[in-house]
C-alpha positions, 0 to 999 in steps of 0.5 A: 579735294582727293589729294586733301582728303589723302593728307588728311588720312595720312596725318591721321595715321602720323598724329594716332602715335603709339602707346605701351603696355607692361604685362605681369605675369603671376601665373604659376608655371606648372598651371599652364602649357603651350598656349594657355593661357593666352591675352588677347587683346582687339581694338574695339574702335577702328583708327581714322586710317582705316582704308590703309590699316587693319584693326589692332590685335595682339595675341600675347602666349603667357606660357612663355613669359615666367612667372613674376617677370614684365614684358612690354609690347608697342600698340596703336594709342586707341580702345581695346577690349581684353579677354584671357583664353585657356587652352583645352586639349589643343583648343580654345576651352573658355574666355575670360574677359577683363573688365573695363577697356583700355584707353591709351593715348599716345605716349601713354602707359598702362600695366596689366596684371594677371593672376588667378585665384584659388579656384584657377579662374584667370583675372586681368587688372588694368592700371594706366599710369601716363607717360614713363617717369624719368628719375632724377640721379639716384632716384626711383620711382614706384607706381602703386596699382589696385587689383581690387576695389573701385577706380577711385579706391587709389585716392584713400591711399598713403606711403609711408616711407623711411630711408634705412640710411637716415640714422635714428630717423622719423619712420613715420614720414608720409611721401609726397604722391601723386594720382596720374589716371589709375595710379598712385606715384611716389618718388625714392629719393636716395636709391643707395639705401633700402627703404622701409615702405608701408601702405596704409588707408586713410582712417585705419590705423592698421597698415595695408602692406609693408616691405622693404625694398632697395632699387636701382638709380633711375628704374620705374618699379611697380608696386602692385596690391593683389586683393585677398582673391588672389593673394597667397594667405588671403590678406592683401599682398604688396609686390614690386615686380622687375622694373618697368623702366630699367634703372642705369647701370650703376658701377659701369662709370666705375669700374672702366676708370678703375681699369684704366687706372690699373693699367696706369699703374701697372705701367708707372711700376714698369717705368719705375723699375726701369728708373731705378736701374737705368741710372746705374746702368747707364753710369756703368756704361759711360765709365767703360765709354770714357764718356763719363763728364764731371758734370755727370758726377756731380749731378750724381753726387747731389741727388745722393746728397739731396735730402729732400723728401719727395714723399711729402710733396707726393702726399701732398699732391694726391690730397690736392688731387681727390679735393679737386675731384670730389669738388668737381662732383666725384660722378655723383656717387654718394660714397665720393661725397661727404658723410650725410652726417655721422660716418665717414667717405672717402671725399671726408678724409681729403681735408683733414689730409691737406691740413695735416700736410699744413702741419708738416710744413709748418715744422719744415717752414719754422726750422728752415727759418731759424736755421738760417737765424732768423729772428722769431719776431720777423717768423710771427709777422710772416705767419701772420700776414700769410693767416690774413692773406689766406683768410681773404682769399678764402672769404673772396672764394666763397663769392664765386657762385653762379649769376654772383653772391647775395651779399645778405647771404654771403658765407663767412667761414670757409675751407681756406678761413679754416685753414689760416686759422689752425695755421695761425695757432699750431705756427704760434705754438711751433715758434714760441716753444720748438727751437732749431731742431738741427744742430745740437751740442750736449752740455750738461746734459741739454742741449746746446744749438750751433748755427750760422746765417746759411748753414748748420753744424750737424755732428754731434760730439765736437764743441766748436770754439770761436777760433775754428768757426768764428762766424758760428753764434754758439749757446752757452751755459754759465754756472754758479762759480767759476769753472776752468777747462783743462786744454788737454783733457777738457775736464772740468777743475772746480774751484770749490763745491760741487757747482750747479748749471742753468740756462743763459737767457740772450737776444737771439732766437733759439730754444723757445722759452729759452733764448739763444746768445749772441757770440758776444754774449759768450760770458757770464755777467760776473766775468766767468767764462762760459764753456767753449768761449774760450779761444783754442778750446775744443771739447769732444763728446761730453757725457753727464749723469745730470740733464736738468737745468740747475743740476748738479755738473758731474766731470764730464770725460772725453770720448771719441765717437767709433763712427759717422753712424753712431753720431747720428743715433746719438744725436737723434735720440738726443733731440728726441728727449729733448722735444720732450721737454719742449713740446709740453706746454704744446700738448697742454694747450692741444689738450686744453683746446680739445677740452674746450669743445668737448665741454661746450659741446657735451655740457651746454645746451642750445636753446631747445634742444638737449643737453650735448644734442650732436644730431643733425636735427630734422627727421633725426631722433624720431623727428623730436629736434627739427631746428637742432641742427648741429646742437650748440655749434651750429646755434652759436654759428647762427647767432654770430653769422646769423645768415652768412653761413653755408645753406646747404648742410649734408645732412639736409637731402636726407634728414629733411633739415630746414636750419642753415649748418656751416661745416666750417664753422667756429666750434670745429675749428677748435678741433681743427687744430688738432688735426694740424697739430698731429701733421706737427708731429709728423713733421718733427719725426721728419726732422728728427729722424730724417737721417734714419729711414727705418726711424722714420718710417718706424715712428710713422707706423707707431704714430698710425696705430695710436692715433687709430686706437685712439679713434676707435675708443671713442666712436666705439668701432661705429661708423655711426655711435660711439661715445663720439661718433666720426662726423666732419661737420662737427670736426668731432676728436675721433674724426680727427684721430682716424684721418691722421691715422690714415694721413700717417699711414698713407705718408708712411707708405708714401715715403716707403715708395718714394724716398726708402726704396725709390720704387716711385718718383711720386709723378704726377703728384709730386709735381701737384703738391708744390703748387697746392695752392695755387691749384685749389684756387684755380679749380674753385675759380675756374669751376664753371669754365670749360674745359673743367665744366660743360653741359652734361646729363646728370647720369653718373656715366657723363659726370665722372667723366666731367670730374675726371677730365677737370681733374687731369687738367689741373694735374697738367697744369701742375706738372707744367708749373713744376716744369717750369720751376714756378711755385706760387706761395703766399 
């Protein structure tokens, strides 16, 4: 029975458990001294261990703690009685008791407040406010206290709250709150901005307090309400002392990557330099050895003939790279996600980047087909397999959610559908209009395409006839009457008047609107040979006055180029006016794409909402359109896919939306394709210039500063406003025109490092951007597999390292695939 009756004591001892308590101190300094004043608190009713524990009692000195700081004591889950002493000359002057007593149960919290009024007379305030609250990522929580006023005084409160991130938005929106014992709790959901924060009581119109306040991610804050006693201007005071529970640090998963990453980059630039100069070293010492093989000089001699540019499949690589990692959630960091609507982050330029890549190697695609002759109908049927191929693949993608889709509910649209459609239309523009940007001939001033089935004839200036080169196919020009070419000189001697030049329409492909002949095509109908159809004839560089089809034909006269340089640049300048003149018909449909969204997006109005309503709905616009989500694109998405749209837009988290809003949806994918079309451009600037490293990259400056210019007319220099504000989910024009400005200057500099001065071999993304593809859908199906994904805290310590760890994995498995020389394409 004695051994019972000790277990029981003891268990009592292990059951009483412990509480806290969180003392503010809002004492002036300069009123107290050593030991004055001092709270004192006594356990007024003894634990049930009362042969083995005394009484609790704390004696806590507030001289030592400054002013408007928490200190937080442990203390035995049980009644106590509280008084405050002040210290007359070295001795205990009076008490002031606090009123009430304090009941904790274990794991309980309670804050004590103390103040004093204007007459020096020290009072206490007791809040108990239950167990700690855990926070949510990038979430707050505030406990309101009273100082003043009965206990239930709490329950006539309400917050009003507005994030100062939510653009335009309603500022009157009540927060959800909850009374736990003497407190009222409310929860800050997006601790990355302030917030505007107002008490009011219930039935008056006048607010109690106001402030705005930013806090940290994860923190417990107190917002105390000191009555007019106590307050300094006699009206009540709101303050929001040091956190009671201390919020997580927010830069430190940042900033140890960001180390790592530095010191990475130190290393590559290292190992670079020591590329650049160990190839030449080491042939230099080979020579002298004698060790020197043919082998090694021809390796040699192909890397310095190798044209291929590194840079785009570095460019490439890195966009696949960031979309991987921002999938796969980026740390949970708000500016490594998307824009909540109007704006723009770092994870909104990664897929304009990869489809302005898509742009590039539909011009490198489409000229490597037609120089090898083929057909531009068997062109049309590969794109069009490879749009249908896609667009499958990105619907089947959009099934691979946890616990499996909801068929009623499953998305249509989508990244992958987006891109097969703007591959579909800027291929369709390249192959109808673009010819073969390769080998070029000039008569008349036009330009005249050379080519076999593997390679092309790039010099300019020589006219080759079919005697030299037989298996060339050759365009020609027919003209008006017949014109003889003098062997010697190649001058043309006219029978007649002056005679005028025009195109010759064949069955083979070449200039686009304009079809390139056969070589058996290579005279006139009336049977009046053509210029260089004639066998044993070769015309040197020509030039002409005239370049227009159906021009006059002046005398052309016979040049030797000076050198292999000048050729070039001739020739380059050359094929640049003539994009000129082939591209038009491009620019007119872009700008008539262009003009078609902004006038459905401007000028039509969705059904209860304004007229070129671009708003996210909601809380936005003072809360007047909750149901406009997206304006017209968003209506027409809903009542094409009705329910097969994406269900949770950005914009939902901060503006409070109910509408469903597909990113991807079909009015932005008119816009879309001039995202593509800008990497279009860049792509014949590396066709045309590719011979010219200064060119090129001087062209891709060029490109960088108009189209930034361009995008900030239009949003007016605002994240925010602008006359077209950025904004992704709409694809909006000056989104577009800032993200090819910077795809253009990123390629820019990329091509600076990798092909101009070599400084970097473009590792590891090079080796990422030949299998982009292949690497995005492995990411996407392989999400939710380890080693990509695992169980983790939602803090943004574990979850940048999730996103860092899946991401090197896919990178790896890049660079194996490169290893390997397989690429998988569709």
């Amino acid at each position: 029975m004695i051994v019972f009756t000790l277990l029981t004591l003891v268990g009592a001892v292990s059951a009483q458990g412990t509480a806290k308590i969180h003392v503010f101190d809002y004492v002036e300094d300069e009123l107290t001294g050593p030991g004055d004043p001092v709270l004192v608190l006594k356990e007024s009713k003894p634990p049930a261990s009362i042969l083995f524990e005394r009484p609790d009692e704390l004696n806590i000195d507030l001289h030592k703690q400054a002013q408007m700081s928490v200190e937080t004591y442990s203390i035995n889950a049980s009644s106590y009685d509280m008084y405050l002493e002040r210290n007359v000359e070295g001795a205990v002057g009076y008490q002031h008791p606090i009123p009430g007593t304090l009941n904790l149960k274990a794991g309980e919290n309670a804050v004590i407040s103390i103040d004093e009024d204007k007459d020096d007379v020290l009072k206490g305030n007791i809040c108990r406010f239950g167990d700690m609250p855990t926070p949510k990522l990038d979430t707050a929580v505030m406990v309101v206290c009273l100082s003043y006023g009965g206990e239930d005084n709490i329950d006539n409160f309400k917050v009003i709250g507005s994030n100062t991130g939510c653009n335009g938005c309603k500022i009157d929106n009540e927060l959800p709150s909850t009374r736990v014992l003497d407190s009222l709790q409310f929860t800050i959901d997006d601790t990355n901005f302030n917030w505007n924060i107002t008490l009011y009581y219930k039935g008056r119109p006048e607010p109690i307090c106001s402030l705005k306040q930013k806090l940290g991610p994860g923190g417990v804050y107190l917002l105390n309400v000191k009555s007019p006693e106590t307050a300094s201007n006699n009206t009540v005071d709101c303050i929001v002392g040091p956190p009671l529970s201390n919020p997580t640090d927010f830069w430190q998963p940042i900033w140890i990557p960001l180390v790592v990453l530095i010191i990475i980059i130190l290393i590559v630039v290292i190992l670079a330099c020591l590329n650049v100069t160990y190839p030449r070293v080491r042939e230099e010492l080979l020579r002298k050895m004698g060790r020197w093989t043919p082998e090694d000089e021809t390796r040699a001699e192909q890397e310095k003939k190798s044209t291929r540019l590194n840079s785009l499949d570095t460019f490439r690589g890195l966009a696949i790279t960031i979309m991987i990692f921002v999938n796969y959630g980026g740390g949970g960091y708000f500016f490594l996600e998307h824009a909540a609507w109007n704006g723009l982050s770092l994870a909104d330029f990664v897929f304009p980047w990869f489809m302005f890549m898509v742009g590039v190697s539909i011009v490198l695609s489409v000229q490597s087909q037609l120089k090898k002759g083929v057909p531009k109908r068997l062109i049309l049927e590969k794109v069009f397999i490879r749009f249908v191929k896609l667009f499958v693949i990105g619907a089947l993608l959009n099934t691979a959610l946890p616990g499996g889709v909801e068929l009623a509910k499953w998305r249509f649209p989508g990244v992958l559908q987006r891109i097969a459609f703007t591959y579909l239309i800027c291929s369709v523009l390249e192959i109808l209009f673009i010819p073969n940007l390769g080998a070029t001939e000039h008569v008349g001033g036009e330009r005249m395409t050379v080519s076999d089935d593997q390679n092309e004839f790039t010099e300019t200036g020589k006219f080759l006839s079919d005697t030299d080169y037989p298996e060339k196919k050759m365009s020609s020009w027919k003209f008006g009457t017949r014109v003889a070419a003098d062997a010697a000189s190649c001058r043309g001697v006219e029978d007649g008047p002056p005679r005028y030049a025009y195109p010759v329409s064949g069955t083979e492909p070449g200039f686009g609107l304009f079809k390139q002949p056969n070589s058996e095509h290579s005279g006139s109908s009336d049977g009046t040979p053509d210029i260089g159809s004639e066998p044993g004839r070769k015309l040197l560089s020509s030039r002409h006055t005239s370049t227009a089809p159906g021009s006059l034909l002046t005398d052309p006269v016979t040049t030797e180029l000076s050198s292999s340089q000048s050729s070039i640049h001739r020739q380059r300048q050359t094929t640049e006016r003539s994009l000129l003149f082939y591209t038009w018909p491009q620019w007119i449909l872009i700008v008539i794409i262009t003009a078609i969204w902004c006038g459905v997006t401007l000028a039509v109005a969705a059904p209860g909402c304004p007229q070129g309503y671009m708003g996210p709905g909601g809380l936005a616009d003072g809360g007047q359109y909750p149901n406009c989500t997206g304006g017209i694109a968003g209506y027409i998405d809903r009542l094409i896919f009705g329910s097969h749209i994406y269900q949770h837009p950005t914009c939902k988290a901060m503006y409070k939306t109910t509408q469903a809003y597909d990113p991807e949806g079909l009015l932005g994918s008119l816009t879309s394709i001039l995202t593509v079309y800008t990497g279009v451009l860049a792509g014949h600037v590396v066709v045309t210039c590719k011979s010219s490293r200064v060119g090129l990259l001087l062209r891709m400056i060029v490109l960088t500063l108009c189209s930034l210019i361009i995008g900030l007319v239009l949003c007016k220099g605002s994240l925010t406003e602008g006359w077209i504000p950025l904004n992704k989910n709409l694809w909006t024009p000056s989104f577009v025109m800032i993200t090819s400005s910077s795809a253009y200057g990123i390629l820019a500099l990329c091509y600076f490092l990798v092909d101009f001065t070599k400084l970097w071999c473009g590792t590891p993304f090079r080796a990422a951007g030949k299998n982009p593809l292949f690497l995005y859908v492995g990411s996407s199906v392989l999400y939710h597999f380890f080693p990509f994904n695992w169980a983790t805290e939602n803090e943004h310590g574990p979850l940048m390292l999730q996103a860092i760890v899946g991401t090197i994995c896919w990178i790896l498995v890049g660079v194996y695939l490169d290893c390997k020389k397989k690429y998988y394409k569709l």
